[in-house]
N, CA, C and O atoms as a Maestro MAE file, in Angstrom:
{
 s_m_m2io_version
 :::
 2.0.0
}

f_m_ct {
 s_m_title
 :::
 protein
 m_atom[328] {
  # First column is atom index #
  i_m_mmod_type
  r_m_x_coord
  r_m_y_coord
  r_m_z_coord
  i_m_residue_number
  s_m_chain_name
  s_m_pdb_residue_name
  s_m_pdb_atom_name
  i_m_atomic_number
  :::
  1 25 26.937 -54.341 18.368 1 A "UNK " " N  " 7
  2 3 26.800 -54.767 19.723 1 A "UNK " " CA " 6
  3 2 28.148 -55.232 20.262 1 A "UNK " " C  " 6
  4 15 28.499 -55.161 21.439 1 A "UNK " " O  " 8
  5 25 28.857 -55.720 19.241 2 A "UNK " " N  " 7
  6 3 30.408 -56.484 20.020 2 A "UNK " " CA " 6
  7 2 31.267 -55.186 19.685 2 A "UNK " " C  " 6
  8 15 32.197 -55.103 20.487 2 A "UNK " " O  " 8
  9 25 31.262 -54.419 19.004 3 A "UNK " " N  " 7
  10 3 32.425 -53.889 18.635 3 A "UNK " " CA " 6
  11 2 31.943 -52.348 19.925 3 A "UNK " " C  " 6
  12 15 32.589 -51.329 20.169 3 A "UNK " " O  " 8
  13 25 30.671 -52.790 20.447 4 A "UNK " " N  " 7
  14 3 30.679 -51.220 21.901 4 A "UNK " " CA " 6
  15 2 30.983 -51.739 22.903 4 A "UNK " " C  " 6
  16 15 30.912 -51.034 23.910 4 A "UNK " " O  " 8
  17 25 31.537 -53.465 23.088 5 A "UNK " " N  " 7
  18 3 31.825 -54.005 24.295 5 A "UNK " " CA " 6
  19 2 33.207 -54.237 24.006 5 A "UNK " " C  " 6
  20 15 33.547 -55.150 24.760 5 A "UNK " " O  " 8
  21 25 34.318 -53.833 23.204 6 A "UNK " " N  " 7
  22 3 35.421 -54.171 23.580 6 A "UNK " " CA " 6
  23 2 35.979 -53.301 24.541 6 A "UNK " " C  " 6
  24 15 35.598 -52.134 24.637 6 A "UNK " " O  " 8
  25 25 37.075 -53.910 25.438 7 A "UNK " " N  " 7
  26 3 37.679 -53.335 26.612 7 A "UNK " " CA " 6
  27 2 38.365 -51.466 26.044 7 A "UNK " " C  " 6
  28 15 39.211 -51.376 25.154 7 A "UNK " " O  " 8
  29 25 37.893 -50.438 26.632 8 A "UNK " " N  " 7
  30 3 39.114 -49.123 26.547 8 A "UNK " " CA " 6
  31 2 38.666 -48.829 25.187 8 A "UNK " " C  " 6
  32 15 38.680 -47.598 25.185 8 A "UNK " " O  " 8
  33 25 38.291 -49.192 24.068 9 A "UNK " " N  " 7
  34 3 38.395 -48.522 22.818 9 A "UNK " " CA " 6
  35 2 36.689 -48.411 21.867 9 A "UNK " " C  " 6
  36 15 36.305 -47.664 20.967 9 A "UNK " " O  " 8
  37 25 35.996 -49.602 22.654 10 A "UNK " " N  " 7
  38 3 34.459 -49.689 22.472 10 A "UNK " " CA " 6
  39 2 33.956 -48.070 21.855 10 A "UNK " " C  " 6
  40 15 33.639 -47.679 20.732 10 A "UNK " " O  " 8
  41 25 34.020 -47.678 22.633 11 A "UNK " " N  " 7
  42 3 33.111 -46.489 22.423 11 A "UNK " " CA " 6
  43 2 33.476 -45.585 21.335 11 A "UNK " " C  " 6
  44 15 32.599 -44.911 20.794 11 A "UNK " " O  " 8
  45 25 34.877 -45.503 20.915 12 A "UNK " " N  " 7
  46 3 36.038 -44.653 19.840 12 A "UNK " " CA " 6
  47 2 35.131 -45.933 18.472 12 A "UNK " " C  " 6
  48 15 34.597 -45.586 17.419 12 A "UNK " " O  " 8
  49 25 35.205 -46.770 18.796 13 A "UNK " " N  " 7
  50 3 35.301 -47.325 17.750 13 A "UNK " " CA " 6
  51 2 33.601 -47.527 17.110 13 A "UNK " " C  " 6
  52 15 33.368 -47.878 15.954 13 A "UNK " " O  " 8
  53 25 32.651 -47.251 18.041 14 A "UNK " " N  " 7
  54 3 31.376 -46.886 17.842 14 A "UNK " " CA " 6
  55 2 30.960 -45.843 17.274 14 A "UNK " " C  " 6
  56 15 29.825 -45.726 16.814 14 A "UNK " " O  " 8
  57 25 32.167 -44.652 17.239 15 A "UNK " " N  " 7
  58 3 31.774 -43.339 16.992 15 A "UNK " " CA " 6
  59 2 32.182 -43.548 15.534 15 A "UNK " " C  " 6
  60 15 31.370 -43.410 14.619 15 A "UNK " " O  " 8
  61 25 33.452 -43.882 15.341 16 A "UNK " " N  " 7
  62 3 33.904 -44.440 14.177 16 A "UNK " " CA " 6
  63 2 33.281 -44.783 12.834 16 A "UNK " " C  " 6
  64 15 33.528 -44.393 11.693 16 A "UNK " " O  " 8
  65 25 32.411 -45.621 13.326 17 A "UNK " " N  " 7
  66 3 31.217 -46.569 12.690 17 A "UNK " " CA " 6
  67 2 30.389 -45.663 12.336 17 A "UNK " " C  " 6
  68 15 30.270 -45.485 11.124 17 A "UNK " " O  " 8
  69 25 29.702 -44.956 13.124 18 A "UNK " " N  " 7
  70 3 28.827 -43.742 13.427 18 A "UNK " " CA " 6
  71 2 29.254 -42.522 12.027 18 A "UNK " " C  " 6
  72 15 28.414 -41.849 11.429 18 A "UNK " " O  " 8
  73 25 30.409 -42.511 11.827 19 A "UNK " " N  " 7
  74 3 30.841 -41.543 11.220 19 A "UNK " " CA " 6
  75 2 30.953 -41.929 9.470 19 A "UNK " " C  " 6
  76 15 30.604 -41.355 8.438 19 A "UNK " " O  " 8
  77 25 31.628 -43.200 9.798 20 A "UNK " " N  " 7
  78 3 32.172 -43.996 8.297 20 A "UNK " " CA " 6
  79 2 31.128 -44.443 7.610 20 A "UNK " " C  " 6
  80 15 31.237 -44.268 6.397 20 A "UNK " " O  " 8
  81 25 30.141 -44.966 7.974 21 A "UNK " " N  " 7
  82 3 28.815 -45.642 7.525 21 A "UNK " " CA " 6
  83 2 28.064 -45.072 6.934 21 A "UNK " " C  " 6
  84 15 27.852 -45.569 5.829 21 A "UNK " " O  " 8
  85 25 27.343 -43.917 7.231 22 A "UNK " " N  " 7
  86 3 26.549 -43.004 6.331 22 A "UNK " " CA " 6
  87 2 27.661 -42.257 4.999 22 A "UNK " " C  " 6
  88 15 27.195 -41.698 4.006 22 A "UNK " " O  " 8
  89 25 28.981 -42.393 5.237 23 A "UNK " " N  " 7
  90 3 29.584 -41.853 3.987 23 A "UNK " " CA " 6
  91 2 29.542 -42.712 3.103 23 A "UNK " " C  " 6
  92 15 29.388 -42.302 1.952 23 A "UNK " " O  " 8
  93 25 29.655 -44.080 3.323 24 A "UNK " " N  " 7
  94 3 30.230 -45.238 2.399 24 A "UNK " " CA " 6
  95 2 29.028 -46.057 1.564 24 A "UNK " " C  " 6
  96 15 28.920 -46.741 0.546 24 A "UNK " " O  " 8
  97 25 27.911 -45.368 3.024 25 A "UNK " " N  " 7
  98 3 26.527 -45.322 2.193 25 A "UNK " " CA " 6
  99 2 26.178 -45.008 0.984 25 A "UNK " " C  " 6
  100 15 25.603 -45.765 0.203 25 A "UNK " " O  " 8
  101 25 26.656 -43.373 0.676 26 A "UNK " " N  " 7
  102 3 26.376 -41.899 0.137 26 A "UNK " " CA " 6
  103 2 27.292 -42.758 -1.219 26 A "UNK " " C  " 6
  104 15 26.780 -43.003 -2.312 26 A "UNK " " O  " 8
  105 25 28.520 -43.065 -0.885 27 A "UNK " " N  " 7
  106 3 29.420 -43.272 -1.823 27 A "UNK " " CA " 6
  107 2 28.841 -44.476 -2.587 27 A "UNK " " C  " 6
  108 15 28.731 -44.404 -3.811 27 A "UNK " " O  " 8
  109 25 28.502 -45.476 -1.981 28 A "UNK " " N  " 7
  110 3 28.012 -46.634 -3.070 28 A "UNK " " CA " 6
  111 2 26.379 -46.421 -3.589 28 A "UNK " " C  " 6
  112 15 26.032 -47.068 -4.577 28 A "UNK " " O  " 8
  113 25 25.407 -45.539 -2.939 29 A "UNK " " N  " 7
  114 3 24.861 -45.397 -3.409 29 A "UNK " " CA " 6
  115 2 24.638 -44.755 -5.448 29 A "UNK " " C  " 6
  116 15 23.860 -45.135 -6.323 29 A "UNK " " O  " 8
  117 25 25.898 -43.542 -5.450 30 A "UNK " " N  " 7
  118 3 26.124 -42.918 -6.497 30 A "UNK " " CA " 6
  119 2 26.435 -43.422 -7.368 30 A "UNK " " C  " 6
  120 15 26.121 -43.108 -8.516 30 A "UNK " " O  " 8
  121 25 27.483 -44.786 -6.874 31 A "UNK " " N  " 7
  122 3 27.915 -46.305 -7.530 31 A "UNK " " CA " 6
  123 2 26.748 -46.915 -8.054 31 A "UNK " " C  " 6
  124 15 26.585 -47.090 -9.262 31 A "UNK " " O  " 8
  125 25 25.799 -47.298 -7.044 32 A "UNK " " N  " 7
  126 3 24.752 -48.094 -7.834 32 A "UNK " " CA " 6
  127 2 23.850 -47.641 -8.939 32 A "UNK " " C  " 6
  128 15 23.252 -48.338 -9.758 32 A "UNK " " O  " 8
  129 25 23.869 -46.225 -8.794 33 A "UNK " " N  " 7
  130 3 23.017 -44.673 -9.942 33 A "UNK " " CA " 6
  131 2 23.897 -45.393 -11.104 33 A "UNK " " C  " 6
  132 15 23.283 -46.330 -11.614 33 A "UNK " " O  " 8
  133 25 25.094 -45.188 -11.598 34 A "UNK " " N  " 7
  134 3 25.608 -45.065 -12.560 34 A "UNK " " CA " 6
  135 2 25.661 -46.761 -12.883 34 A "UNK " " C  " 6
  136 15 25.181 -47.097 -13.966 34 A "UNK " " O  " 8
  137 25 26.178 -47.763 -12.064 35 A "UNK " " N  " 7
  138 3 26.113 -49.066 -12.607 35 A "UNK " " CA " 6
  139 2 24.626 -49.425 -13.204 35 A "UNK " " C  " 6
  140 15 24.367 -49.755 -14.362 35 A "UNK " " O  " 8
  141 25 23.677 -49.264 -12.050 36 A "UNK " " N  " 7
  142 3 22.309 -49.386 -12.611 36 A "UNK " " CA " 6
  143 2 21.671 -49.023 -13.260 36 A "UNK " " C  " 6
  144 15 20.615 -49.642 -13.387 36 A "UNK " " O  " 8
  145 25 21.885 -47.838 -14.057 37 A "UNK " " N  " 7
  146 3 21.828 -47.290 -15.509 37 A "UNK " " CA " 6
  147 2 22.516 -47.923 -16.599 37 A "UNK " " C  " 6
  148 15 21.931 -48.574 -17.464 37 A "UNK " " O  " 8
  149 25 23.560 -47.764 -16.567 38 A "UNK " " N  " 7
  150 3 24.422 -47.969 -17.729 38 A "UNK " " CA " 6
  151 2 24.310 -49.372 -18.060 38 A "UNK " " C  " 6
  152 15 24.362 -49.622 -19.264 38 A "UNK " " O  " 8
  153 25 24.173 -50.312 -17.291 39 A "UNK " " N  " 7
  154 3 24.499 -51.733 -17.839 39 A "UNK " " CA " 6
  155 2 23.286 -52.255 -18.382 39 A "UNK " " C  " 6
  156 15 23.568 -53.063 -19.266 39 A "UNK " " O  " 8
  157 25 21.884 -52.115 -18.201 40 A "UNK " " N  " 7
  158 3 20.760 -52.275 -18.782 40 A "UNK " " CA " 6
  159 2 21.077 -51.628 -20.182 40 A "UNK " " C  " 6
  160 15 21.127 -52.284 -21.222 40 A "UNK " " O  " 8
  161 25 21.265 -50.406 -20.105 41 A "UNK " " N  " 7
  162 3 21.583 -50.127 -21.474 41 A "UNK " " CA " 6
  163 2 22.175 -50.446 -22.427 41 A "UNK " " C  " 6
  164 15 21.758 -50.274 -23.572 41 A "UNK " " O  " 8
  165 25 23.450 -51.060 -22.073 42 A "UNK " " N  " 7
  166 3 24.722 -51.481 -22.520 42 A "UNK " " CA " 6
  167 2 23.783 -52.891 -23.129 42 A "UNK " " C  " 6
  168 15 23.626 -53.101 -24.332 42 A "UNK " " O  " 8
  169 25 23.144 -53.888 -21.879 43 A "UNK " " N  " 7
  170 3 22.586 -55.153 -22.365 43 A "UNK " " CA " 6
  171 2 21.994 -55.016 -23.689 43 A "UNK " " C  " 6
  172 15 22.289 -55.770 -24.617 43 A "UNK " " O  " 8
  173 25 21.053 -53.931 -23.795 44 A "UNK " " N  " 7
  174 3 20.638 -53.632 -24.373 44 A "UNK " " CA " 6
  175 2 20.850 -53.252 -26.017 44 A "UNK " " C  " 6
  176 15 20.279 -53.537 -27.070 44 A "UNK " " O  " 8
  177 25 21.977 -52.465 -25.612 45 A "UNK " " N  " 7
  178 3 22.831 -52.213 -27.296 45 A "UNK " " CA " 6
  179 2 23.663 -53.416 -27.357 45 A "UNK " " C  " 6
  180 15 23.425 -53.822 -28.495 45 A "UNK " " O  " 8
  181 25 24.297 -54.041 -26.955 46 A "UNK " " N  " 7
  182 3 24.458 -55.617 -26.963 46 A "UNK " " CA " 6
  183 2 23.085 -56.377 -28.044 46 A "UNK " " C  " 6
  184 15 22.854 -56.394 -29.253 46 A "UNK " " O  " 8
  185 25 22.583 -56.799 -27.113 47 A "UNK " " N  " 7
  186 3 21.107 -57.668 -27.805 47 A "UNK " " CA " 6
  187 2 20.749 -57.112 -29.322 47 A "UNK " " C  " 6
  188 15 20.193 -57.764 -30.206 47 A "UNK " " O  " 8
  189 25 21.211 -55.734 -29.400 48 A "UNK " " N  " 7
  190 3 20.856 -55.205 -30.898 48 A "UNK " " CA " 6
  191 2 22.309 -55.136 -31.719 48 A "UNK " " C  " 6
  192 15 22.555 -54.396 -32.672 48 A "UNK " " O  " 8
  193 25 23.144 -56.038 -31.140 49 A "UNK " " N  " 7
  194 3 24.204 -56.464 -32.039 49 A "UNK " " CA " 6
  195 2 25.100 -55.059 -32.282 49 A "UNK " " C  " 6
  196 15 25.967 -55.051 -33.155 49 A "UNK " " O  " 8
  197 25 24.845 -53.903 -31.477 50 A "UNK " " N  " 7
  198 3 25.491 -52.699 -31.595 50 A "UNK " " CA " 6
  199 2 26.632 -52.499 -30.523 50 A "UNK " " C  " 6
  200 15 26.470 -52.127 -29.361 50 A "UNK " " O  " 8
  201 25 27.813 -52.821 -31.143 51 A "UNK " " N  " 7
  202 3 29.089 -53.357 -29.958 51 A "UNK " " CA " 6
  203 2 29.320 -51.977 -30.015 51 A "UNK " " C  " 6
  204 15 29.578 -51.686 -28.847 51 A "UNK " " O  " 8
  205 25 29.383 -50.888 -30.734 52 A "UNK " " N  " 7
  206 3 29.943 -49.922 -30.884 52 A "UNK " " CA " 6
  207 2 29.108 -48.578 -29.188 52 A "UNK " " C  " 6
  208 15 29.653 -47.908 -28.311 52 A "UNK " " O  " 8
  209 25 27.780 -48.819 -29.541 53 A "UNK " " N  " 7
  210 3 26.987 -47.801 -28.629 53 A "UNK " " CA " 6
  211 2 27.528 -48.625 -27.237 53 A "UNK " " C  " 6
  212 15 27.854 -47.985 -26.238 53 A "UNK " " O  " 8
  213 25 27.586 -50.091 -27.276 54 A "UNK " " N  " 7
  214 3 27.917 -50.624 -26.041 54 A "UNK " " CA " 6
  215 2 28.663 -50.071 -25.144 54 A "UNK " " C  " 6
  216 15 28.418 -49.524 -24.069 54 A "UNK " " O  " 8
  217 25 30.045 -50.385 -25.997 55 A "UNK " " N  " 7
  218 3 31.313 -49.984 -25.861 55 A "UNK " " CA " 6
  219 2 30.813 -48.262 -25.339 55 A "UNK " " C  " 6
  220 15 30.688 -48.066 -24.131 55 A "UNK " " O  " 8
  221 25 30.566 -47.149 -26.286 56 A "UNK " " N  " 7
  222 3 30.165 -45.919 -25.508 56 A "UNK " " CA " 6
  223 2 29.520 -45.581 -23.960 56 A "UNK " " C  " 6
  224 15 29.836 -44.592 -23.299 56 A "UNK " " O  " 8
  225 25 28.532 -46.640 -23.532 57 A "UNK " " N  " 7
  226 3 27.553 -46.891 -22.548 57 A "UNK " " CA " 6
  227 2 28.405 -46.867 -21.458 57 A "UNK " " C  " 6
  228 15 28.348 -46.072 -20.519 57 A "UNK " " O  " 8
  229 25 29.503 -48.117 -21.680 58 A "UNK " " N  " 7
  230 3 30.148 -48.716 -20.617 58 A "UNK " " CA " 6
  231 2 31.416 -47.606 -20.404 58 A "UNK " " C  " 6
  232 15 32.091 -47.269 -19.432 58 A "UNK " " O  " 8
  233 25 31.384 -47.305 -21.525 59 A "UNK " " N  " 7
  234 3 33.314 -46.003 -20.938 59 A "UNK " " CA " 6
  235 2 32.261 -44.592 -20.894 59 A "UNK " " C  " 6
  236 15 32.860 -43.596 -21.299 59 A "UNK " " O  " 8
  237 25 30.890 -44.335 -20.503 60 A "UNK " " N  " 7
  238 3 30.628 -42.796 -20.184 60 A "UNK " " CA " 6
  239 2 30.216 -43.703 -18.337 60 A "UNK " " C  " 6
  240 15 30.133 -43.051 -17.296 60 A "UNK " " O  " 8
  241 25 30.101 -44.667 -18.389 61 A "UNK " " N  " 7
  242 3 29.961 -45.094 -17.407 61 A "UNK " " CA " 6
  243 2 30.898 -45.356 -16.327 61 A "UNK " " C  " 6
  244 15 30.615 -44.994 -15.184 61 A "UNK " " O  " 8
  245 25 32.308 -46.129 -16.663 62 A "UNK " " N  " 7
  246 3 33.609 -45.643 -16.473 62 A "UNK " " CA " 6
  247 2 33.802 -44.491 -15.873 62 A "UNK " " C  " 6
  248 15 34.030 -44.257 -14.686 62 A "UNK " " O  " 8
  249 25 33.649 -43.485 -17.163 63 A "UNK " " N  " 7
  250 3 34.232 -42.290 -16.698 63 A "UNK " " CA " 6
  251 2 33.346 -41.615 -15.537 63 A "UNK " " C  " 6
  252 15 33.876 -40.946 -14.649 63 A "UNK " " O  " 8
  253 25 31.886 -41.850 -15.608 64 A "UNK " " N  " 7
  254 3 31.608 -40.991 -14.311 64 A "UNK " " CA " 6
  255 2 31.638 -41.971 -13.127 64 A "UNK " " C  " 6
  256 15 31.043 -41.502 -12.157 64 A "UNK " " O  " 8
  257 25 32.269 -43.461 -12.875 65 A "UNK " " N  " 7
  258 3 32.087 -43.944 -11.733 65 A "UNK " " CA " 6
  259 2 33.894 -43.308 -10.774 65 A "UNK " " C  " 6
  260 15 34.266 -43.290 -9.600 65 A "UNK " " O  " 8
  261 25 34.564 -42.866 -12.208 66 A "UNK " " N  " 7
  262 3 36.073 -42.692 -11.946 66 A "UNK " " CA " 6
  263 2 35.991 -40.792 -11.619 66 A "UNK " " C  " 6
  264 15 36.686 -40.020 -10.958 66 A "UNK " " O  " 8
  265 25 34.951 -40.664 -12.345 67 A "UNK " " N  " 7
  266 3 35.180 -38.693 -11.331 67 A "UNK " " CA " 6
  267 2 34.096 -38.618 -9.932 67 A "UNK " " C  " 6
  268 15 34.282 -37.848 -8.990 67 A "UNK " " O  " 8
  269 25 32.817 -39.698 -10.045 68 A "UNK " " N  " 7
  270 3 32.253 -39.939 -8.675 68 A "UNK " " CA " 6
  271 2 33.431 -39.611 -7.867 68 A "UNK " " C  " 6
  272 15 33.676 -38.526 -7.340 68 A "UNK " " O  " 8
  273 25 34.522 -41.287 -7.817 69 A "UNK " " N  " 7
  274 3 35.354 -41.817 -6.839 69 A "UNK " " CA " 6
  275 2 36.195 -40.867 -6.639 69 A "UNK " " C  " 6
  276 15 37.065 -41.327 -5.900 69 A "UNK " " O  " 8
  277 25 36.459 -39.586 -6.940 70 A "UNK " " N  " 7
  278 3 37.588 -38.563 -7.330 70 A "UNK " " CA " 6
  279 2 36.752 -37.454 -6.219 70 A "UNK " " C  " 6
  280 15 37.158 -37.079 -5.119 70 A "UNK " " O  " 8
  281 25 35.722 -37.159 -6.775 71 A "UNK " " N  " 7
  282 3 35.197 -35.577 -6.185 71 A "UNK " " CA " 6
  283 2 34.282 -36.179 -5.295 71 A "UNK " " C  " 6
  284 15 34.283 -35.492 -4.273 71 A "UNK " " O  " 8
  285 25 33.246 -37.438 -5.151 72 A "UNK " " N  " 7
  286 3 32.434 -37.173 -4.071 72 A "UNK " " CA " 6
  287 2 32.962 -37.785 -2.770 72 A "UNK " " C  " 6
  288 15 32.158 -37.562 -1.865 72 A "UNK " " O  " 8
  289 25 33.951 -38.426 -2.388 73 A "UNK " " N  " 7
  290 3 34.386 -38.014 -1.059 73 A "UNK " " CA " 6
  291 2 35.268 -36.811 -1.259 73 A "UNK " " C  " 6
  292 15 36.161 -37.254 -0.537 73 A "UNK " " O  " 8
  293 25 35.739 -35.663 -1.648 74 A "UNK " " N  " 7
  294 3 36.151 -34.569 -1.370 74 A "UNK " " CA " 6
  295 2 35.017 -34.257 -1.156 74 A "UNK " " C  " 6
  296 15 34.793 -34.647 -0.010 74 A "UNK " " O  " 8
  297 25 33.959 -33.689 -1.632 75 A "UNK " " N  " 7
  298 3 32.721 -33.118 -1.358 75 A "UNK " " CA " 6
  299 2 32.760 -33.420 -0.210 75 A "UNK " " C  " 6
  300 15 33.621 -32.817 0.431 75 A "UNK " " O  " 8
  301 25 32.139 -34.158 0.354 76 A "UNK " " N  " 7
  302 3 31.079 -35.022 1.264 76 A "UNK " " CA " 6
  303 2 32.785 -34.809 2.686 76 A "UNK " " C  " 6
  304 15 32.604 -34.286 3.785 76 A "UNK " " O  " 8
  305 25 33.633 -35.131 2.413 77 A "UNK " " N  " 7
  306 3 34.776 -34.629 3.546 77 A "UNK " " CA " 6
  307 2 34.858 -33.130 3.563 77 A "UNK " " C  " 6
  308 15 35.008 -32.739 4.721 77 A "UNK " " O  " 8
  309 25 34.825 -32.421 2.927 78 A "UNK " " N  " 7
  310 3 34.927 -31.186 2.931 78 A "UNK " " CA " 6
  311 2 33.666 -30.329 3.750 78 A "UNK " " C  " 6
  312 15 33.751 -29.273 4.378 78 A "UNK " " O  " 8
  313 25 32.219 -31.384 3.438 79 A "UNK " " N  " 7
  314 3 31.276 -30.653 3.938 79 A "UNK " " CA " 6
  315 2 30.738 -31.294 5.624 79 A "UNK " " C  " 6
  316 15 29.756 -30.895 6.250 79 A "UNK " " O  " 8
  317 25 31.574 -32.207 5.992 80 A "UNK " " N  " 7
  318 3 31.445 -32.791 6.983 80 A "UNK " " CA " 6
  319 2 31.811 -32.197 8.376 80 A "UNK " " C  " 6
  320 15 31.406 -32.426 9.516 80 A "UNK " " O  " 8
  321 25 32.707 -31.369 7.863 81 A "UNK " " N  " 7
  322 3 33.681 -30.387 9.191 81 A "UNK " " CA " 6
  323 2 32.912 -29.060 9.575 81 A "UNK " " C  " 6
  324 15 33.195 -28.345 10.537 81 A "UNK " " O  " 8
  325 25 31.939 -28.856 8.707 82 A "UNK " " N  " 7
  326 3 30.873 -27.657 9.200 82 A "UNK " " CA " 6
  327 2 29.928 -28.330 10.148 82 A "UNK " " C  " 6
  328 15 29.022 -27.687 10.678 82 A "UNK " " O  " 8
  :::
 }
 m_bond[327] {
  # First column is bond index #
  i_m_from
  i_m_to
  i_m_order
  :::
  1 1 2 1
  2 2 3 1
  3 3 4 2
  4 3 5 1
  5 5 6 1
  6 6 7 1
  7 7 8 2
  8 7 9 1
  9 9 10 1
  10 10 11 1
  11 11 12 2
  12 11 13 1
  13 13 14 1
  14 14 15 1
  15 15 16 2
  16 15 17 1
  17 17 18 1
  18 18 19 1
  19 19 20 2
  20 19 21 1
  21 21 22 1
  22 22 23 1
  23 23 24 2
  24 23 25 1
  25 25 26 1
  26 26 27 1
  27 27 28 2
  28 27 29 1
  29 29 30 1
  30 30 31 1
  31 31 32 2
  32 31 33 1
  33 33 34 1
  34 34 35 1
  35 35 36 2
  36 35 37 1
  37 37 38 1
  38 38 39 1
  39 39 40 2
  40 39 41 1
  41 41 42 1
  42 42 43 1
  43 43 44 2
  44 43 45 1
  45 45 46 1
  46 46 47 1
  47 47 48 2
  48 47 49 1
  49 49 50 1
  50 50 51 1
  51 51 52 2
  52 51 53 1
  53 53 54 1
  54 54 55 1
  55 55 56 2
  56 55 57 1
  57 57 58 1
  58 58 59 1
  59 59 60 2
  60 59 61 1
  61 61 62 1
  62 62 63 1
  63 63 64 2
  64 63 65 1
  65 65 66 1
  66 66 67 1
  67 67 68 2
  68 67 69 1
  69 69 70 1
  70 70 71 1
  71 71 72 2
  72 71 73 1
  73 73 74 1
  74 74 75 1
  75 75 76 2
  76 75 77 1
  77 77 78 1
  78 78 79 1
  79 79 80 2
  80 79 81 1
  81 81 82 1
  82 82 83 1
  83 83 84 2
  84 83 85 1
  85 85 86 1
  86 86 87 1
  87 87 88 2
  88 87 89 1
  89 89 90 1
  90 90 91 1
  91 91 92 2
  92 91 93 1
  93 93 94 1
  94 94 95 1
  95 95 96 2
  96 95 97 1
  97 97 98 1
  98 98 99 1
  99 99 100 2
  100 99 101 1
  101 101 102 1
  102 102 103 1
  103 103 104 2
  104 103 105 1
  105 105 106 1
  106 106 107 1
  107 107 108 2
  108 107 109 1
  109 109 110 1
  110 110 111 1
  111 111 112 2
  112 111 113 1
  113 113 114 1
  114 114 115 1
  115 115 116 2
  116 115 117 1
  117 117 118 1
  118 118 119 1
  119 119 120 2
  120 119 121 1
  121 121 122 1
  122 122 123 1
  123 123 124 2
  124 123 125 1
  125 125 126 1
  126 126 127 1
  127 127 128 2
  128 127 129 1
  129 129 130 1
  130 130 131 1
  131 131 132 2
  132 131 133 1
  133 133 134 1
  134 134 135 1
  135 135 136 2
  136 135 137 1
  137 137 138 1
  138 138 139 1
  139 139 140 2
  140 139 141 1
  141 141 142 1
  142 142 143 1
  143 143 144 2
  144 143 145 1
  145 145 146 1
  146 146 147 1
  147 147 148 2
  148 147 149 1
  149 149 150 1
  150 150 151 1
  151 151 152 2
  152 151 153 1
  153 153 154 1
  154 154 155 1
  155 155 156 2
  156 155 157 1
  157 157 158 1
  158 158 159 1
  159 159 160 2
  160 159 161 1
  161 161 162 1
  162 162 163 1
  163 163 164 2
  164 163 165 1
  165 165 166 1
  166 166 167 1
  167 167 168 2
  168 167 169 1
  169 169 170 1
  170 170 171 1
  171 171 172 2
  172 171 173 1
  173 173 174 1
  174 174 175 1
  175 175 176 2
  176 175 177 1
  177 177 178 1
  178 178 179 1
  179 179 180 2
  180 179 181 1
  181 181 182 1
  182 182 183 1
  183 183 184 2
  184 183 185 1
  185 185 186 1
  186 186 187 1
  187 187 188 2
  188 187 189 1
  189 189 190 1
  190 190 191 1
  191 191 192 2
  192 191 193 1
  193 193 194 1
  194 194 195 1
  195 195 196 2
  196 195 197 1
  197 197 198 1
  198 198 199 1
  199 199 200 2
  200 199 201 1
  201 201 202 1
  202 202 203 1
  203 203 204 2
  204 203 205 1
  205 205 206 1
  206 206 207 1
  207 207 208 2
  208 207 209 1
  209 209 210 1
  210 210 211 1
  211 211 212 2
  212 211 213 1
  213 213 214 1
  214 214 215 1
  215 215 216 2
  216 215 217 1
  217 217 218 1
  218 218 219 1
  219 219 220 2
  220 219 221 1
  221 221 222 1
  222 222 223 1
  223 223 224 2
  224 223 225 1
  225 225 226 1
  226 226 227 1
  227 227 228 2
  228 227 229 1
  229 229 230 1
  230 230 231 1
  231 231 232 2
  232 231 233 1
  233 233 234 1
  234 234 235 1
  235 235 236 2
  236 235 237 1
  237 237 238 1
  238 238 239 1
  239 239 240 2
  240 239 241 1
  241 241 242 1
  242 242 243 1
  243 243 244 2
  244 243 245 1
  245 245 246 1
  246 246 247 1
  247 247 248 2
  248 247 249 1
  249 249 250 1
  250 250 251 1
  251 251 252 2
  252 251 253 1
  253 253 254 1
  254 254 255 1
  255 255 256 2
  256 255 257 1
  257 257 258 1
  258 258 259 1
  259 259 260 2
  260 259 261 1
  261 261 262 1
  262 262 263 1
  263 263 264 2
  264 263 265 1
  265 265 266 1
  266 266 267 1
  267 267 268 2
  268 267 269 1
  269 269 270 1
  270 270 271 1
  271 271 272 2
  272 271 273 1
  273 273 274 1
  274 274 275 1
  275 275 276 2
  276 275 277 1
  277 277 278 1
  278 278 279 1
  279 279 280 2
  280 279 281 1
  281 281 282 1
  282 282 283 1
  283 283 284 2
  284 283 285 1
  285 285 286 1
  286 286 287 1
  287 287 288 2
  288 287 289 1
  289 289 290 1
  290 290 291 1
  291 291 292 2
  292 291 293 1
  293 293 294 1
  294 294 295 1
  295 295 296 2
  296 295 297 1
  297 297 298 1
  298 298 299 1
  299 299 300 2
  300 299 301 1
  301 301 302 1
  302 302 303 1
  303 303 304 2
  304 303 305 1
  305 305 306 1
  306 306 307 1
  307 307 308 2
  308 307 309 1
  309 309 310 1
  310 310 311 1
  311 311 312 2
  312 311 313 1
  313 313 314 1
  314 314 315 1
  315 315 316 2
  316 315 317 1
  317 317 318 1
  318 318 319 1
  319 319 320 2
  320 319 321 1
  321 321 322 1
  322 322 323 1
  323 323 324 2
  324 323 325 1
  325 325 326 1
  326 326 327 1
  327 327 328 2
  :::
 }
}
């Protein structure tokens, strides 16, 4: 509501919003897939005194929150311009 009433730029900056919001959505959603998996699990091999599967849980978890952050805004920018 305040940011469509500023003077000359209101409306740029509505579209803005309009545009950025459903991506950053998309993006933390994929974030919460992989955190909200993995760390129950992880608790889990924890509680059974298994530091080793832990340790695995948390770096396959790592690694796909670090190729998410890599390829799904290329995706998602790439498919935006059609």
């Amino acid at each position: 509501m305040y940011i469509g009433h500023i003077p000359e730029v209101g409306a740029y900056a509505l579209k803005g919003l309009g545009i950025s919001v459903p991506l950053l959505l998309i993006i933390s959603a994929f974030s919460m897939l992989v955190g909200g998996g993995g760390a129950p699990l992880a608790a889990i091999a924890l509680g059974r005194k298994d530091r080793e599967e832990a340790e695995r849980i948390l770096g396959a978890g790592t690694f796909f929150l670090t190729v998410l952050g890599i390829f799904l805004p290329i995706i998602i920018l790439n498919y935006s311009y059609f």
